[in-house]
C-alpha positions, 0 to 999 in steps of 0.5 A: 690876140682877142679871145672870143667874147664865149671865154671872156667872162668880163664882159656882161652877159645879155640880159634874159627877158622873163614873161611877166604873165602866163597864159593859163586856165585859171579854173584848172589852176592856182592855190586857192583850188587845193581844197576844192573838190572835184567832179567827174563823170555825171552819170558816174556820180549820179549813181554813187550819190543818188541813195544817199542824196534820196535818203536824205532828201526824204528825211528834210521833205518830212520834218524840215518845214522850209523843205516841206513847203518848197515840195509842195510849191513844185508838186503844185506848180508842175501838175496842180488839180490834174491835167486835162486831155483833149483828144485831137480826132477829126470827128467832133463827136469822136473827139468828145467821146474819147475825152469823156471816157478817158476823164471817167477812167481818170476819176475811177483811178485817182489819175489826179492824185497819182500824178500828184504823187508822181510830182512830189517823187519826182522833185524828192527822190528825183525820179519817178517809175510808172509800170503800165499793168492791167487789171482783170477786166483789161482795162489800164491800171498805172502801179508808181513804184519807189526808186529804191526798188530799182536798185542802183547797185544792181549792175552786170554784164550780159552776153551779145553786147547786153548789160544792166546799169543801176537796174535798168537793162541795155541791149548793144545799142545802148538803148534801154529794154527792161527794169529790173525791180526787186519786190516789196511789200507795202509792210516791209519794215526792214530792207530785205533781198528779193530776186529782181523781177524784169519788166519791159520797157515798153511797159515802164515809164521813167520820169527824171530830169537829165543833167548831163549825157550818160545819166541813167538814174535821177537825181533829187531836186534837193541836192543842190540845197541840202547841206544848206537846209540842214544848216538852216534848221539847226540855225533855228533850233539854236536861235528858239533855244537861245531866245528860250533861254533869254526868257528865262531870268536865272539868278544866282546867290553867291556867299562870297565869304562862305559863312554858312546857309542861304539867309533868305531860306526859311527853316528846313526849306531848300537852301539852294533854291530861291524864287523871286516876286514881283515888287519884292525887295530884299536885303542881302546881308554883308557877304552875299551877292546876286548875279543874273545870267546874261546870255549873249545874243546873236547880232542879225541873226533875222538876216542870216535867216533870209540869206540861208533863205534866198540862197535855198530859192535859189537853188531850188528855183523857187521864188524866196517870197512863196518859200518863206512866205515873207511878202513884207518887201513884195510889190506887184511888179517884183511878184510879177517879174520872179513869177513869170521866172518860175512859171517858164521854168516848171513849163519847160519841166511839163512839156519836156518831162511830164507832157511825154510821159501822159502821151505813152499813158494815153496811148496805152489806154487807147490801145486797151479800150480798144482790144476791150471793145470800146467806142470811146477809144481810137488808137490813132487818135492823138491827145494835148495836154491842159495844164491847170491855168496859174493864177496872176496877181490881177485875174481881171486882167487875166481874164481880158487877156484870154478874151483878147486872144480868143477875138484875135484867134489866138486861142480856141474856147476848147484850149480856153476851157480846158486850161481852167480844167473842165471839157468844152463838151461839158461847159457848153451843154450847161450852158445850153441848159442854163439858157434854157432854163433862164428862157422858160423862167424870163430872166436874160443875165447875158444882156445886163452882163454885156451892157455892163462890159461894154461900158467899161470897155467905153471907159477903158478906152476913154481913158487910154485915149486921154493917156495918148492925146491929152488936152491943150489944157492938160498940155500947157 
């Protein structure tokens, strides 16, 4: 009887075939992650990191020099001298008068410097609060308010659907329709409880830049880079201590029998101190010994520096020459390249963060000129934005490049205008005055101007068309 192969244990049994690889997440995976933290909902760790991150960020902005500098690279690429409006009403003179009467109200409210203390508090603290009041007379008056006076604790549930997340009060659809602000008071030394005051939404603009959906509150801009800067300062304290101390040349008498006072003290002097001079040559009796201390210096410590360097560019998205200020390895073409980087950058901030914020302003202030009785404002009227022009590496050729776009038609002389900041009104009207003026006195600047540029155009393509057709003799 043959018994089945189950009970015969003889036999070998078939062999097992083992994966030899597992399909799997390798980020969600593996023991090199044990210490890794993790991160969760983005508008929930906003909220419990963003005092903390703030207060910070505060303190490296005003004493870290490298932080310093960095803010005000940003606060002066984002807005500049101040930003120029440019009504876009059907009627030419319409136009002028509303870009003239906004610019008179800019001038007697600082709007340039307000807007530069809103930058500077958008990159710090990563948020900034505009409440849009009026004064006595009605006319538009903005008040900047610290973060910290929307206080992120401040969180309760309302009836209807209604609630209040981090001070900021949201109706059943989840949309915002009131801040509420605890007051202060430009002389509060010490954080005190106020109750909160609501105000409108219509009445407050919020300027933060979103990370990720559910984010209510900002982040500062410094977050990325803040442990990094911290250490950075520290490496250079210690390294100017260290240097400090290698400069000092401390050296040490040792009587290595013990046989009694320094000999080299005159009588009733200090024994235990003793200065050295220069050319003096001294004799140290049998029994005694001089040693000088050594400090030991840290090797590449230079180019640690411009590691920690780069990598706080990097994070803050700055060019590394204009954060540290090195321009040793920097040619046309690397500034060019990083900075045309950084200005997509900061264009993609004004236009999606700052350029909003100036259209709820000038509406406003159109509203109340209106209610005010003035001709100067026209509700329906739209506004553009002009930021301050950056300035290339070879304004020559900046300037040909607008004068290119303007014969094209790519531009207009009003856009042209308004990016260098002044109003095409104003330009033109000097211009007719100057006209005049050189007209009565016989001088005529345009046709020395205009032979001059003609003749280095003549140049210009002169040596293009050799570059494109060179001679036989520059051929063989």
């Amino acid at each position: 009887m043959r018994w089945p192969r189950l009970f015969n244990r003889t036999l070998a049994a078939p062999a097992q075939v083992h994966p030899t690889a597992v399909r799997m997440l390798e980020g969600a995976s593996g023991k090199r992650w044990s210490s890794t933290p993790a991160f969760g909902a983005t508008g929930s760790e906003v909220l419990a990191g963003a005092a903390q991150v703030r207060g910070r960020a505060r303190h490296l902005r005003f004493n870290d020099p490298t932080a310093g500098n960095a803010a005000e690279i940003l606060k002066t690429a984002l807005v500049g001298y101040g930003v120029t409006a440019a009504s876009l009403g059907d009627d030419d003179g319409a136009r002028e008068d509303h870009d003239a009467g906004f610019t008179a109200w800019a001038e007697r409210n600082q709007f340039g410097a307000l807007l530069a203390e809103v930058a500077d508090a958008l990159v710090t603290d990563g948020e900034a609060l505009l409440i849009l009041r009026a004064d006595a007379e009605g006319a538009l008056r903005l008040q900047h308010v610290p973060a910290e006076q929307l206080d992120e604790s401040y969180s309760v549930e309302l009836s209807e659907g209604r609630y209040i997340a981090a001070g900021i009060e949201y109706d059943s659809d989840d949309q915002p329709i009131a801040y509420h602000f605890r007051p202060a008071r430009p002389t509060d030394q010490y954080q005190s409880f106020r109750a909160p005051v609501r105000v409108d939404a219509a009445d407050v603009i919020h300027l933060f830049r979103r990370l990720g959906a559910g984010q209510t509150r900002g982040l500062s801009w410094f977050a990325p880079v803040i442990l990094p800067l911290n250490e950075l300062s520290q490496l250079q304290d210690a390294l100017q201590v260290n240097a400090k101390i290698q400069a000092m040349m401390a050296g040490f008498i040792i009587d290595q029998n013990g046989t009694g006072p320094n000999p080299f003290a005159p009588d009733g002097a200090d024994q235990l101190n003793l200065s050295l001079e220069p050319g003096v040559m001294r004799v140290l009796p049998q029994g005694w010994d001089v040693k000088f201390s050594q400090p030991q210096q840290m090797a590449q410590a230079v180019d640690l520096v411009a590691v920690s360097l780069r990598q706080i560019a990097a994070g803050l998205q700055i060019p590394e020459f204009l954060l540290s200020g090195d321009m040793r390895g920097v040619n046309y073409s690397s500034a060019r390249t990083a900075l045309v980087q950084f200005r997509a950058h900061i264009e993609a901030i004004q236009h999606t963060l700052i350029v909003p914020a100036l259209n709820r302003i000038w509406a406003r202030w159109q509203l109340l000129e209106s209610l005010r009785g003035s001709n100067t404002a026209d509700p329906a009227a739209p506004a553009e934005w002009h930021f301050p022009k950056p300035q290339w590496v070879d304004p020559e050729s900046d300037a040909k490049a607008t004068r290119e776009m303007l014969d094209m038609g790519l531009i207009s002389r009003r856009m042209a205008v308004a990016q260098l900041g002044y109003d095409v009104a104003q330009v033109d009207a000097e211009i007719a005055a100057d006209r005049q003026r050189e007209a009565a006195l016989g001088l005529n600047f345009s046709v020395q101007f205009k032979n001059k540029t003609e003749s280095n155009d003549e140049q210009t393509n002169n040596g293009e068309s050799q570059d494109r057709d060179p001679s036989p003799a520059a051929r063989s």
